[in-house]
Every structure is written in C-alpha cells, then in structure tokens.
C-alpha positions in Angstrom: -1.0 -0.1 -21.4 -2.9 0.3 -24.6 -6.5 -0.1 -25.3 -6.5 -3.3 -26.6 -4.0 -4.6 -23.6 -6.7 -4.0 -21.4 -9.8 -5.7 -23.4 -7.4 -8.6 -23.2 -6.9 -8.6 -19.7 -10.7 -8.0 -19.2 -10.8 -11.3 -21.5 -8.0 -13.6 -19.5 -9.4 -12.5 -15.8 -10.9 -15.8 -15.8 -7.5 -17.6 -16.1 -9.3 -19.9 -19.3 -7.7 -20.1 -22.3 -9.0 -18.1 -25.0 -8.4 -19.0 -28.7 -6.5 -16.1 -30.9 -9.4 -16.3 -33.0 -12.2 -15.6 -29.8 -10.0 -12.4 -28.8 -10.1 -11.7 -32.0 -14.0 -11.1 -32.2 -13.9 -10.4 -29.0 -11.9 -7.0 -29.2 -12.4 -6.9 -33.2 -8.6 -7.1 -34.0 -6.4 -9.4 -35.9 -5.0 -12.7 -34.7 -1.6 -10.9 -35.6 -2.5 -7.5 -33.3 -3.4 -10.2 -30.5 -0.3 -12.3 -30.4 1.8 -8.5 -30.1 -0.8 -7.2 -27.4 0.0 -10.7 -25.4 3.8 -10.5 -26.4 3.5 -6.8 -25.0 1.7 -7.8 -21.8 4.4 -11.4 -21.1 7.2 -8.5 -21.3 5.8 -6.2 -19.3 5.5 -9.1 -16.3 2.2 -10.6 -16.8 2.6 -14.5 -16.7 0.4 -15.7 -19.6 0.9 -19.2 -21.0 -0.2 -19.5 -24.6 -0.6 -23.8 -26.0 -1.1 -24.4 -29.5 -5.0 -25.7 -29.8 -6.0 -23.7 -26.7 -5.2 -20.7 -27.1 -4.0 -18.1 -24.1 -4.7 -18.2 -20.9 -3.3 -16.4 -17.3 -1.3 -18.2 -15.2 -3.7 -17.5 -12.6 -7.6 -15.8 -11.9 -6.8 -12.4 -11.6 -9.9 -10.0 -9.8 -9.2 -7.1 -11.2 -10.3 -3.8 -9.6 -14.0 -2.7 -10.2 -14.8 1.0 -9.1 -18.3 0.4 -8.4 -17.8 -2.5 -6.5 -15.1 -0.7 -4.1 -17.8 2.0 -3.7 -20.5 -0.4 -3.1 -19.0 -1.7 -0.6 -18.1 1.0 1.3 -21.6 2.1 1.1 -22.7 -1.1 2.8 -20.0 -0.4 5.5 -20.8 3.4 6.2 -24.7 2.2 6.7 -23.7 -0.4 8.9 -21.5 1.6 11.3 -24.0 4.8 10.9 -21.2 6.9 9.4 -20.8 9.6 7.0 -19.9 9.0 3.6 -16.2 7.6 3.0 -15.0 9.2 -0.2 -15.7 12.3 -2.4 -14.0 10.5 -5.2 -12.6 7.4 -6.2 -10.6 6.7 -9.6 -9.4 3.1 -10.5 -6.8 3.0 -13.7 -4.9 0.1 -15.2 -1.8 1.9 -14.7 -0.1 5.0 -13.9 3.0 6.6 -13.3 2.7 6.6 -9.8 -0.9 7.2 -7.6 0.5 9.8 -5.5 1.9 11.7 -7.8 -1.1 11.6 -9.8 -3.2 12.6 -6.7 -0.3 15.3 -5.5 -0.9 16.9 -8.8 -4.8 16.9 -8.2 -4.1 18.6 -4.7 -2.8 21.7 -6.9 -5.7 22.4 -8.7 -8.2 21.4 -6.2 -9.3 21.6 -2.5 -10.9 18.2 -2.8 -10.4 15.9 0.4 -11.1 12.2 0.8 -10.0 11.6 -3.0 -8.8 7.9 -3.7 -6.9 6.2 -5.9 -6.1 3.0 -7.0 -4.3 0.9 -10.2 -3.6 -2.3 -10.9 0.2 -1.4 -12.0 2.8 1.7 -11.4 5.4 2.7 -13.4 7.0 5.1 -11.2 5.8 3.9 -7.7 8.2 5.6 -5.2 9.2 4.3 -1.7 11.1 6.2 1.3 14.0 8.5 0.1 12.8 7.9 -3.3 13.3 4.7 -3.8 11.4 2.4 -6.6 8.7 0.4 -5.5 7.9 -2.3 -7.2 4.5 -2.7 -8.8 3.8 -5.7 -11.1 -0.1 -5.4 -12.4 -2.8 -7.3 -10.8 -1.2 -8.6 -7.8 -1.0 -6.6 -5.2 -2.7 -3.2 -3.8 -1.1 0.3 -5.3 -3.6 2.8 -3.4 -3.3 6.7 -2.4 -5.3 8.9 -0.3 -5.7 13.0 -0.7 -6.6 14.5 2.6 -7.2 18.3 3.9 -5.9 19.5 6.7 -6.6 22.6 8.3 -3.9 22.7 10.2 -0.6 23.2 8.9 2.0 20.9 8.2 4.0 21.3 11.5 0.7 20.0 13.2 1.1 16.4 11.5 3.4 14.7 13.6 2.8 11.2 13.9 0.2 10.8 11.4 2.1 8.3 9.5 2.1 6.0 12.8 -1.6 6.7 12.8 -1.6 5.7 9.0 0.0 2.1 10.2 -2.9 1.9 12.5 -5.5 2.3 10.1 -3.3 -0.7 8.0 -3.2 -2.6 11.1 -6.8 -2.8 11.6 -7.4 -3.3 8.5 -5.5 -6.9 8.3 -6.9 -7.6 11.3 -10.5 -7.7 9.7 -9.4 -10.4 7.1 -8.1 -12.4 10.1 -4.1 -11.4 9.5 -3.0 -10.8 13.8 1.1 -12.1 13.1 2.1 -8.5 11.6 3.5 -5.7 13.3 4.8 -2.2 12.5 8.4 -1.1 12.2 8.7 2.7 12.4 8.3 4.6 11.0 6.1 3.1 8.0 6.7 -0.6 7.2 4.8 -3.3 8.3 5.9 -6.5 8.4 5.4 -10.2 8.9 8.3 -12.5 10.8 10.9 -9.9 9.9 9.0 -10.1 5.8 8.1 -6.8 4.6 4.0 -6.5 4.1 3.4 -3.0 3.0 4.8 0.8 3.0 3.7 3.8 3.4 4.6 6.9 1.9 3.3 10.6 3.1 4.0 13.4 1.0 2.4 16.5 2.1 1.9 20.2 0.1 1.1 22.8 1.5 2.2 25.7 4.5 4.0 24.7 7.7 1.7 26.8 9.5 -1.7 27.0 7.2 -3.8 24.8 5.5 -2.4 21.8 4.2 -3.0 18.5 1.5 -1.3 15.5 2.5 -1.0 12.1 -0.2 -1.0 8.9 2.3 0.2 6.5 -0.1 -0.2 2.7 0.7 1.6 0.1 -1.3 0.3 -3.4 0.3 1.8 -7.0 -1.1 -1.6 -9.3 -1.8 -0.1 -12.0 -4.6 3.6 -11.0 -5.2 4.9 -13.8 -7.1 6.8 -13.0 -10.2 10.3 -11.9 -11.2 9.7 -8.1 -10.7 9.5 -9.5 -6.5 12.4 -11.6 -7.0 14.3 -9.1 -7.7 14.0 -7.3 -4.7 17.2 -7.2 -2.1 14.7 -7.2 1.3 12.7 -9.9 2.7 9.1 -9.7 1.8 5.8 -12.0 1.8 2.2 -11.0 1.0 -0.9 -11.5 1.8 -2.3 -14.6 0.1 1.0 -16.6 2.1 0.2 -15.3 5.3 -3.8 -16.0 5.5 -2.8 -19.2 2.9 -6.1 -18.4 0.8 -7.3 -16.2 -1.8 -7.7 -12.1 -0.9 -10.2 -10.3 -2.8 -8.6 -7.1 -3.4 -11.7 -5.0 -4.0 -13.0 -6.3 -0.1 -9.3 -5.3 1.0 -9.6 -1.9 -0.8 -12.8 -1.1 0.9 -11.6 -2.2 4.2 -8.7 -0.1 3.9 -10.1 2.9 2.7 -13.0 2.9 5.7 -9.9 2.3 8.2 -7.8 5.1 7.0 -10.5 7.3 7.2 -11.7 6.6 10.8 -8.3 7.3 12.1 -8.3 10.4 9.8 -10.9 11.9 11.4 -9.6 10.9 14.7 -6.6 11.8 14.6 -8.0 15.6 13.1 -9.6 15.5 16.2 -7.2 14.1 19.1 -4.0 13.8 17.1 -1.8 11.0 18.2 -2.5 10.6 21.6 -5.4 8.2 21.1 -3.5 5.3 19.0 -0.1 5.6 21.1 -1.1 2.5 23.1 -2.8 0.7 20.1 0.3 1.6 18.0 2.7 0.4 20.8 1.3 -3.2 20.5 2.5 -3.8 17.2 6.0 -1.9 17.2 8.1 -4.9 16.5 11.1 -3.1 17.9 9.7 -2.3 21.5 12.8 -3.0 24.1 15.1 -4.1 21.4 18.8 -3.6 20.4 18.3 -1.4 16.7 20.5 0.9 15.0 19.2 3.6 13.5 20.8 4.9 9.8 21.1 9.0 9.8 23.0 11.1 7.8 25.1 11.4 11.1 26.1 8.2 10.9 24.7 4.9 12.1 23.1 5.4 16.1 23.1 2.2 18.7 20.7 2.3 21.0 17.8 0.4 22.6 14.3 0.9 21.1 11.8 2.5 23.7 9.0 3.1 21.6 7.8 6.8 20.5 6.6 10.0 22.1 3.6 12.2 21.4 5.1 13.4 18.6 5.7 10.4 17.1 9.0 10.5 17.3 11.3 7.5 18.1 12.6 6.9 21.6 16.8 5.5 21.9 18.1 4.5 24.8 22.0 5.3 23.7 24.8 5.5 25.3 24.7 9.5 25.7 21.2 9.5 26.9 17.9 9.2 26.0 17.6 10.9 22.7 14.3 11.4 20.2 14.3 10.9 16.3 11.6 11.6 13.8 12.8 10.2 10.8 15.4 7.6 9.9 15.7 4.0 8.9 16.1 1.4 11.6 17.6 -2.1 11.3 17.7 -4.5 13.6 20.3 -6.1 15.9 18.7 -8.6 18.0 15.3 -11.0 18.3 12.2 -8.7 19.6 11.3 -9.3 23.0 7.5 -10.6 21.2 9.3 -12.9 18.9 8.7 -11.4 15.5 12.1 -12.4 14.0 13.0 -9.0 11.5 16.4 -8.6 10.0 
C-alpha cells in the first residue's frame, strides 16, 4: 500500500463521503491520482462506494489502529492491576507480508522479548501447515508476539493451549462466554471458527529460545476475501451484535497473553489445565484425528501435562501432540462444530 493509499484511508475512516476535489487538497494530488489510489484500494478488497456529487465514501467507519492509543491503554491497565510494564515494543503498519514473519526475522538480530505487532492487512498471513490466512485490511485483528525463553524449545509443551487461554480471557472481558477452544489452536463459536493461532519458535531444543505467538482474531469479516473461505467462520461484531473497538481488543489481548506468559514461565501448564478444560469443545466426544498415519477414531479425553491430546481408541488410550481433529458427533456442552 502506497503513501497516498494510506492518507486516503486516514481521510475515509469516518465512512463520509469525501469530494475528489477535498482528497485532493487534502493529500495535495490530482483528482486523476485519487480516482487510481481508490481504484487501487476497491481491488485490493476495500469496499468504497463512490456517487457522482458526493464524492467517496467507505462502506462502513473503520477505527483504524493507533499505536499510542494501544499503548495508552495498556498503561492504564498495568497501573490498575499493579503490574510491570506490558511491552518493550510495539509496531503498528498498514500492511505487511505477514507479522510473524516480520517479528521471526527481528528474533535473529535481536534478544528483545515482549515485542508486538500488529497491521491492519497481511499479504502472506500463514495458518497451520502453511496454509493462507486470510487478511482483508481494517476488519479484523492480525497481531504477533516475540517472546524469550530461557528454556529451550523442548520445555514448551503446551504453551499454545496456554496461548488459547490468554484469547479466552480476553473475549471474556468484552462480554463474549459462547466460545470455546478446539485443540490445538482454534477457537470457535457454535462450531464457526473465531481465531487461530500460530507458534513458530527459533531457537535450541535444549537452550535459549524466541518463540512468535501469532494471533489472527475475526472482529468485522464481511467481504469477498471471507466468502471465499471453505470452513465455517463468524467474528466478533456477530457474536456480541455491536461494534468492537479493535484498539481496546488489542490492549486486552496483549495484557492477557502476557500474564499467562509469565505464568506459564513460571509453572508451565499445570496451572491453566482445568481453566483450559472448560472450553475444550471436544471434551468426551466422538473426533477423528487427521495424521500423516492416516485418519485415528477415538473418543476425545482432553489433554495431559504436556499438552498433548488424550484418544480413547480402540487400541488404547493413546496421546497426540499435534494433528488436526474434526468432529463426529454433537459435544456433550452443546457447542455444535463440524
């Protein structure tokens, strides 16, 4: 996104139209080089309507992300629980490639921890086993978290359960108590898919380690970049049925996922096993679980301390730590998830 693509966006936030002329003197360009900018913005999935006599106009508000008002708040929160500082360092773009790759590629050069970032729209975002995740700009939440860990990679087991915690929490405080987590890293409303997570970690198995938490959470998903998507999913604004400010969800998550950080350096998983257990959505359920074995029936039991994912199968009680469970039957709780 160009310069003069984000002056324009700066301009339309306020979902009024805005004469060609205005943006014009507004970003001291021609009428010509503002009709491309807009052309260049409607094709790359921003829904702008444009009426002859008015002008342009988005299709709706849009609060776009504001650094200092992320950090603000997180100051306010920090004084009110008495805690230490929550970031070293928080960057905000318009759009990348992908925020933990960008912040994977900081963790080379630097021993930084508790370095944050977030952008309005990805390029490159990356799910699970690589695949794309979809990031149309302004919408949703596109955030990554560097962390240091002095213990080595091996020692990590569960944390991404423990990350789904911190997410959990965090929807709770803007009043969202229907989701629940499918494991390893999806959360999901009524069988809808919510948010991902992503872990990539660098470093020794056995030494010090960085670890990129990425969080890829659905606020306003409309649009034909969503559409297109061949799973279930709902976001935020549908669930609550009001507006989400995304800078108040950005703080709230970022104060979450740190708590449980330091916890979890602390006590590992052991602390959050019960907590987790009350939103696994496939607790006691008929699943089937996708390896490179083959598929796996079993009944879900849960996880152990490692994290790892208890089956009830016909050979036993066996333990998985990675895969990608579907599911066969209605959860005992009543979430309904496909």
């Amino acid at each position: 996104m160009n310069a003069l693509e984000q002056i324009l966006i700066l301009q339309l936030a306020d979902g009024q139209f805005h004469s060609g002329t205005a943006l014009g003197q507004q970003t001291g360009r021609t009428r010509t080089a503002v009709w491309k900018a807009i052309r260049s913005l409607q094709q790359n999935g921003l829904s702008i309507y444009s009426v002859r006599g008015k002008g342009y106009r988005l299709a709706e508000a849009l609060e776009l992300l504001n650094r200092d008002q992320i950090l603000a708040l997180l100051d306010e929160i920090a004084e009110r629980n008495n805690a230490p500082e929550y970031l070293q360092q928080l960057d905000v773009f318009h759009d990348i490639e992908s925020t933990n790759a960008y912040l994977l590629d900081v963790a080379k050069n630097s021993p930084q921890t508790a370095h944050a970032c977030l952008a309005e729209q990805q390029t490159a975002g990356r799910g699970r086993r690589g695949r794309r995740w979809v990031s149309p700009f302004g919408g949703n939440l596109y955030f990554s978290l560097l962390w240091q860990f002095s213990a080595g990679a091996s020692q990590l087991g569960g944390l991404s359960l423990v990350v789904a915690v911190a997410v959990m929490r965090a929807l709770a405080a803007l009043g969202l108590r229907s989701a629940g987590v499918k494991w390893p890293n999806d959360i999901l409303v009524n069988g809808k898919k919510l948010a991902g997570i992503l872990l990539e970690v660098s470093g020794e198995a056995a030494g010090p380690c960085a670890v990129v938490i990425g969080v890829g959470l659905n606020v306003r998903a409309g649009g034909q970049a969503m559409a297109a998507l061949d799973q279930p999913w709902t976001d935020l604004e549908s669930e609550l049925g009001q507006p989400v400010p995304r800078n108040h969800l950005a703080s709230q998550l970022i104060c979450h996922l740190i708590d449980v950080l330091r916890e979890f350096e602390i006590g590992g998983l052991s602390p959050f096993l019960k907590e987790w257990a009350s939103y696994d959505v496939f607790a006691d359920c008929e699943v089937v679980l996708n390896s490179a074995q083959g598929n796996i029936h079993g009944i879900a039991r849960g996880v152990d301390e490692t994290g790892a994912l208890i089956l009830v199968t016909t050979e036993g009680v066996q333990r998985y730590h990675s895969g990608e469970v579907s599911l066969r039957a209605v959860p005992a709780r009543g979430h309904n998830v496909k």
